[in-house]
MARBA-3410 file (N, C-alpha, C, O; in Angstrom, 1 decimal):
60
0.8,-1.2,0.0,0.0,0.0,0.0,0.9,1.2,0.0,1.9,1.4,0.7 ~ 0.5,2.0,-0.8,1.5,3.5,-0.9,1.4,4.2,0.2,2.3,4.9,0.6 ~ 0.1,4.1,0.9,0.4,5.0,2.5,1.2,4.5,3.2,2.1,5.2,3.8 ~ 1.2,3.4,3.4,2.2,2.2,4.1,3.3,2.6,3.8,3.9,3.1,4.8 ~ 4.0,2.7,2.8,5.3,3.2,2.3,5.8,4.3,2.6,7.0,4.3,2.9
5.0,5.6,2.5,5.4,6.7,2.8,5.1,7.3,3.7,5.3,8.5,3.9 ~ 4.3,6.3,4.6,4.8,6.3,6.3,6.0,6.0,6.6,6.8,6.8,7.2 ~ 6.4,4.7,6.2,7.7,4.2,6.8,8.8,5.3,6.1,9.7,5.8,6.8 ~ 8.8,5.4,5.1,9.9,6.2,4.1,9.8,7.3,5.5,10.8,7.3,6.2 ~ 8.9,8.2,5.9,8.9,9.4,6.6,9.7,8.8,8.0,10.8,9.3,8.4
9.1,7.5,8.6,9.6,7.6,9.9,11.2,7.0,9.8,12.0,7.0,10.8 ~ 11.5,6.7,8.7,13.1,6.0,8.6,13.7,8.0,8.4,14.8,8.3,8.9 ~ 13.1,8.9,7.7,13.6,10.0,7.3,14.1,10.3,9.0,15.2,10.6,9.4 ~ 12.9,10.2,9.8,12.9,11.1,10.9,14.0,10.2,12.0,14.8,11.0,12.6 ~ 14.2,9.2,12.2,15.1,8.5,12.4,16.5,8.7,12.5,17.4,8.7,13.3
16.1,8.9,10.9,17.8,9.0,10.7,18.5,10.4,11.2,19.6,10.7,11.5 ~ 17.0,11.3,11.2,17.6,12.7,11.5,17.8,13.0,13.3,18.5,14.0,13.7 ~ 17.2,12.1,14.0,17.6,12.0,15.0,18.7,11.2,15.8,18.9,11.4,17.0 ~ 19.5,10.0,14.9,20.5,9.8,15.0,21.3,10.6,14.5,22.3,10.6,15.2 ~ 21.6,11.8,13.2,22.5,12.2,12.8,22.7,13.7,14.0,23.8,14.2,14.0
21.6,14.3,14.9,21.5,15.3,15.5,21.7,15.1,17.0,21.7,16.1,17.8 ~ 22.0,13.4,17.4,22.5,12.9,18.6,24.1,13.7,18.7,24.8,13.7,17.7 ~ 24.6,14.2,19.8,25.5,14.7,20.4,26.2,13.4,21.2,26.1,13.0,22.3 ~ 27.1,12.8,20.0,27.7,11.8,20.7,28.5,12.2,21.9,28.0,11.6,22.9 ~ 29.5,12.9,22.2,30.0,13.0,23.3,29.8,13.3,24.4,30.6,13.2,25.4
27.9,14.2,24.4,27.3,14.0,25.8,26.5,12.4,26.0,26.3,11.7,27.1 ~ 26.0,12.1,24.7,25.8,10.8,25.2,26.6,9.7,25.3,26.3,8.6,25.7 ~ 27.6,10.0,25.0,28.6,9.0,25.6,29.1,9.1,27.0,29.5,8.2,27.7 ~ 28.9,10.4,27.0,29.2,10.8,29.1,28.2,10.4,29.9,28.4,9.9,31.1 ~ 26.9,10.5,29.3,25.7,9.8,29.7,26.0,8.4,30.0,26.2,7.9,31.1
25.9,7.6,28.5,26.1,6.2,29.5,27.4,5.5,30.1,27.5,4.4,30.5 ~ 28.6,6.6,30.0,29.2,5.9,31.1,29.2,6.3,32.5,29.9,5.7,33.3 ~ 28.3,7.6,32.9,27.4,7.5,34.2,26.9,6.4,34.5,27.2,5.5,35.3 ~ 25.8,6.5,33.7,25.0,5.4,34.0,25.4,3.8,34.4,24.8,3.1,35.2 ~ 26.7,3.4,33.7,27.5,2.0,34.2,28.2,2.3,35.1,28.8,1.3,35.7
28.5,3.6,35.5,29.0,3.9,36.6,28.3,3.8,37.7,28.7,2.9,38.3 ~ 27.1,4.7,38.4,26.1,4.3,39.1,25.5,2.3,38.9,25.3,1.4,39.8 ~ 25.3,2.2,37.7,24.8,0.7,38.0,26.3,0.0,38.8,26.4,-0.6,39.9 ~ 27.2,0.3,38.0,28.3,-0.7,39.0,28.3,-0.3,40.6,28.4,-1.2,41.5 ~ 28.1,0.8,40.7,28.2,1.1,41.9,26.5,0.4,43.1,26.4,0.0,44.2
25.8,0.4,42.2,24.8,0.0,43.0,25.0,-1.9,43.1,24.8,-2.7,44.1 ~ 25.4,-2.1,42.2,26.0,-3.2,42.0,26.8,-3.9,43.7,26.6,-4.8,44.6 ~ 27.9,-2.8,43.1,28.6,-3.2,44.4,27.7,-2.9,46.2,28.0,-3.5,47.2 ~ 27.0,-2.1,46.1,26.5,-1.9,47.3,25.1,-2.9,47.6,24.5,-3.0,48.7 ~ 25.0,-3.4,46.8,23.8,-4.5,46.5,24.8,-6.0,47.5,24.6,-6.6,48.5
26.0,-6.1,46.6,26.7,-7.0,47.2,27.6,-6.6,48.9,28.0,-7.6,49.6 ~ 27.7,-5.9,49.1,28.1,-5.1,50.4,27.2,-5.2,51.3,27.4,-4.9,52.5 ~ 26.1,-5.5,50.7,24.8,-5.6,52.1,24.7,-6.8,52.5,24.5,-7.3,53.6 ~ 24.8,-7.6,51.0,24.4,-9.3,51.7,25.6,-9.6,52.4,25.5,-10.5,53.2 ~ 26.8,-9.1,52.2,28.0,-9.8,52.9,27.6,-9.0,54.4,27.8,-9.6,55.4
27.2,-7.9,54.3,27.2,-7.6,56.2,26.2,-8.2,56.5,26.3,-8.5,57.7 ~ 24.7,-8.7,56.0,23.5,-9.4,56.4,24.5,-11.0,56.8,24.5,-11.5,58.0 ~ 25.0,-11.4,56.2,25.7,-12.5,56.3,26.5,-12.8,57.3,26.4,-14.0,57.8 ~ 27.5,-11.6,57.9,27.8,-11.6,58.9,27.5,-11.7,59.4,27.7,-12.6,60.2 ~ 26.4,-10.2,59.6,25.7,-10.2,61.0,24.7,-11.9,61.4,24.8,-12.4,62.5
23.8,-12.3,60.5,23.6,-13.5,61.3,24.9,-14.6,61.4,24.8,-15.2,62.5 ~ 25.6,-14.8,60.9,26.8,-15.7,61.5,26.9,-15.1,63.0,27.1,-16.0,63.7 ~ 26.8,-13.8,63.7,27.2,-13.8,65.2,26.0,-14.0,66.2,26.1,-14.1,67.4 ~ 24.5,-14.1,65.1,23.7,-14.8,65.9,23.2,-16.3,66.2,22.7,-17.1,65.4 ~ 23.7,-16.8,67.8,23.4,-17.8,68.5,22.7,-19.2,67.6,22.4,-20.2,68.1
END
C-alpha cells in the first residue's frame, strides 16, 4: 500500500535525522554515568548481603 510506504519512508527520514542530531559525546558521558552508578549500586547490593551474612553468622 503507498500509504504504508510513505509512512515508513517518513519515519526512517525522521530517524535518521535523530541519530544524525545525537550529540555523541554527551551521550557518551551519559552512558558511562549510567554504568557507573549501575556498578556502583551493583557493588553496594553485594556489600549488604555480605554484612547481612555476617551479622547473622554472630547470631546464637
Amino acid at each position: 500500500n503507498i500509504n504504508n510506504l510513505n509512512t515508513t519512508s517518513q519515519n526512517i527520514t525522521n530517524a535518521l535525522g535523530v541519530v544524525q542530531d545525537a550529540n555523541i559525546p554527551q551521550v557518551s558521558n551519559q552512558l558511562t554515568q549510567a554504568q557507573i552508578q549501575a556498578q556502583a549500586g551493583v557493588a553496594a547490593l553485594k556489600s549488604s548481603t555480605t554484612l547481612q551474612q555476617s551479622f547473622l553468622s554472630l547470631l546464637p
